[in-house]
C-alpha positions as CSV (number, residue, x, y, z in Angstrom):
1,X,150.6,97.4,86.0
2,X,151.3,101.2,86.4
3,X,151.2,102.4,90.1
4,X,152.1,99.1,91.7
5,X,155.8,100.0,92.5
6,X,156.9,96.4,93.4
7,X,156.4,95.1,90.2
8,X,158.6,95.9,87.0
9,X,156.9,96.6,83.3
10,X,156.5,92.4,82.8
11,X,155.1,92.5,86.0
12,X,157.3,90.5,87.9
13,X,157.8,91.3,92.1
14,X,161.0,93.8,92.8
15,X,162.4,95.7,95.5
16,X,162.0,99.5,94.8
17,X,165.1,101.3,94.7
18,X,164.9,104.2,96.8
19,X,168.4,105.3,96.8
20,X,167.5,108.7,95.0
21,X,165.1,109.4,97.3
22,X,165.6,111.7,100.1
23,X,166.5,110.8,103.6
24,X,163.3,112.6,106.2
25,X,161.9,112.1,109.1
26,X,159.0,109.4,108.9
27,X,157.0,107.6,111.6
28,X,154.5,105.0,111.4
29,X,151.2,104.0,113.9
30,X,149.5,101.1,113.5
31,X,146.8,99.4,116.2
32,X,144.6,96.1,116.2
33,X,143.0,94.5,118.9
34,X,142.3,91.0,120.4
35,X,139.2,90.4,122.2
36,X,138.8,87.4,124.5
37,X,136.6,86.4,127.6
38,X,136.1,88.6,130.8
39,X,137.9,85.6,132.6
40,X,140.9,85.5,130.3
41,X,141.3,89.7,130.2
42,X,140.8,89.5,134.5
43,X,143.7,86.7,134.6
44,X,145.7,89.1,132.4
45,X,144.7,91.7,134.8
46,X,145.8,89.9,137.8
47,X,148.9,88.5,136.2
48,X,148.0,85.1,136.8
49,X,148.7,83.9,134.1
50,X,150.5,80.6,134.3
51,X,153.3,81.7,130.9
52,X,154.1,84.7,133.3
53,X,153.3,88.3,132.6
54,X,151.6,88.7,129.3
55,X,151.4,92.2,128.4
56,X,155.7,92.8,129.4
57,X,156.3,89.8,127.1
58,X,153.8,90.8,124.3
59,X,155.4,94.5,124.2
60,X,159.0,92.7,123.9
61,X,157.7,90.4,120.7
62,X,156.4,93.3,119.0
63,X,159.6,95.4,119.3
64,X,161.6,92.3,118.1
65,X,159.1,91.9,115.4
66,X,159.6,95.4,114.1
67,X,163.1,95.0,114.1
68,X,163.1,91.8,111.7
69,X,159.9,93.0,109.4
70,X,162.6,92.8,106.6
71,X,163.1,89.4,107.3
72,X,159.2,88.7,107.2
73,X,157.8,90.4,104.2
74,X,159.7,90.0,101.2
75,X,160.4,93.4,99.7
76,X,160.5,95.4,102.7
77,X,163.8,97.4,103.0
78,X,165.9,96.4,106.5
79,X,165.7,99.7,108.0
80,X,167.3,101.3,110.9
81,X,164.8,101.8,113.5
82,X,165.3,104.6,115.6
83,X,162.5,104.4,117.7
84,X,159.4,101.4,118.6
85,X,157.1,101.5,120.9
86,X,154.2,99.4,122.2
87,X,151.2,100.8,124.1
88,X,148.5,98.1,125.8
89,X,145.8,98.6,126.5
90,X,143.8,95.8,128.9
91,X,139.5,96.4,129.2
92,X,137.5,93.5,130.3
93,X,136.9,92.3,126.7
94,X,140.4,92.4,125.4
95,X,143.5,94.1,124.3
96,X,144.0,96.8,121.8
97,X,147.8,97.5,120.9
98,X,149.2,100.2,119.5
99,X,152.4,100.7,117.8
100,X,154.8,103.6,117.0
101,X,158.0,102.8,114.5
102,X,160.2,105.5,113.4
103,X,163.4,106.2,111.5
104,X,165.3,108.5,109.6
105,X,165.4,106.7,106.1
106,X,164.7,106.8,102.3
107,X,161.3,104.8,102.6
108,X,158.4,104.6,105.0
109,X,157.9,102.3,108.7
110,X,154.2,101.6,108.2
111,X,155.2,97.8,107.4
112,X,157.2,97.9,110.8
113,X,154.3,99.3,112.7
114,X,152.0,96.9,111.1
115,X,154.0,94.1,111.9
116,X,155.2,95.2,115.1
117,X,151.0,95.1,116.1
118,X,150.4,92.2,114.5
119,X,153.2,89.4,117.0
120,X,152.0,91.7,119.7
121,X,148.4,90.5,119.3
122,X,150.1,87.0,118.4
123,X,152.2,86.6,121.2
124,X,148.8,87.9,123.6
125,X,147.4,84.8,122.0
126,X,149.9,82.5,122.6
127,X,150.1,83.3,126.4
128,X,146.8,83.4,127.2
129,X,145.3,81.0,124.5
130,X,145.3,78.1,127.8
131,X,142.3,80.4,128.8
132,X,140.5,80.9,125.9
133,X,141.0,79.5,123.1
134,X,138.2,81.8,121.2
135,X,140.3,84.8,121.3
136,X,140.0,86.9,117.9
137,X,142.9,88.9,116.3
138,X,141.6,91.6,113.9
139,X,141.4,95.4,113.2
140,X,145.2,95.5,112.5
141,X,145.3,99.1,110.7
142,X,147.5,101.8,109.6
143,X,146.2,105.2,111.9
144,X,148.6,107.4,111.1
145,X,152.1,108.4,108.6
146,X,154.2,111.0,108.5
147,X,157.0,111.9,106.6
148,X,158.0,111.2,103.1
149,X,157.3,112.0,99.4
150,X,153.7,111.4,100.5
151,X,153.4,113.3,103.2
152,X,151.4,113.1,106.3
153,X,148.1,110.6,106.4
154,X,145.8,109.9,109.5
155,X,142.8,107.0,108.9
């Protein structure tokens, strides 16, 4: 099991202690997409949407989400999050979100940026599903890291 850092020597799940680790800089960008019909993306658009304004609320869930990923995944680390951000972007087949987490900390943000994307996309869904119920969540990556033991990555 060597490698896989949330599992022990009998290879049972832990939480890595990263208290020796040093405190840097580290920033996280993650960005998926939902696609949907030129109808549902134009209602969007319009902000006729009978839930209310889809994108504003969509932004909101994903920064909440970021802030609880701790509570989510099981051996994340509850980090202090200094910054999250949402970018939207609304074409006529969709919307692609893209989030930004960042903190001063002992361990990476890619799970926050990951999850922060993912309830955006969700909570896009969930507002406009009334329209189209064929909307498709997917693409949810990791685009870029930086900071950390690791260092710097870009997909």
């Amino acid at each position: 099991m060597s490698g896989l850092t949330h599992l022990d020597a009998e290879g049972s799940a832990r939480m890595v202690d990263v208290g020796a680790k040093a405190v840097t800089a580290r920033q996280a960008i993650a960005q998926g997409r939902i696609t949907m019909s030129p109808q549902a993306a134009a209602a969007i658009r319009a902000g006729s949407v009978q839930k209310g304004d889809v994108l504003a609320v969509a932004r909101v869930a994903g920064i909440m989400a970021a802030k609880k990923t701790s509570e989510l995944i099981p051996l994340c680390h509850p980090l202090p999050l200094s910054k999250v951000e949402i970018d939207l972007a609304l074409d006529d087949e969709g919307v692609t979100a893209t989030a930004t987490a960042a903190t001063a900390g002992q361990t990476g943000v890619e799970m926050e940026a990951l999850t922060a994307v993912s309830v955006t996309l969700l909570t896009v869904y969930d507002m406009a599903k009334a329209l189209d119920k064929r909307m498709a969540i997917g693409d949810i990556r990791l685009i870029a890291k930086t900071g950390g033991k690791s260092g710097d990555w870009h997909a």
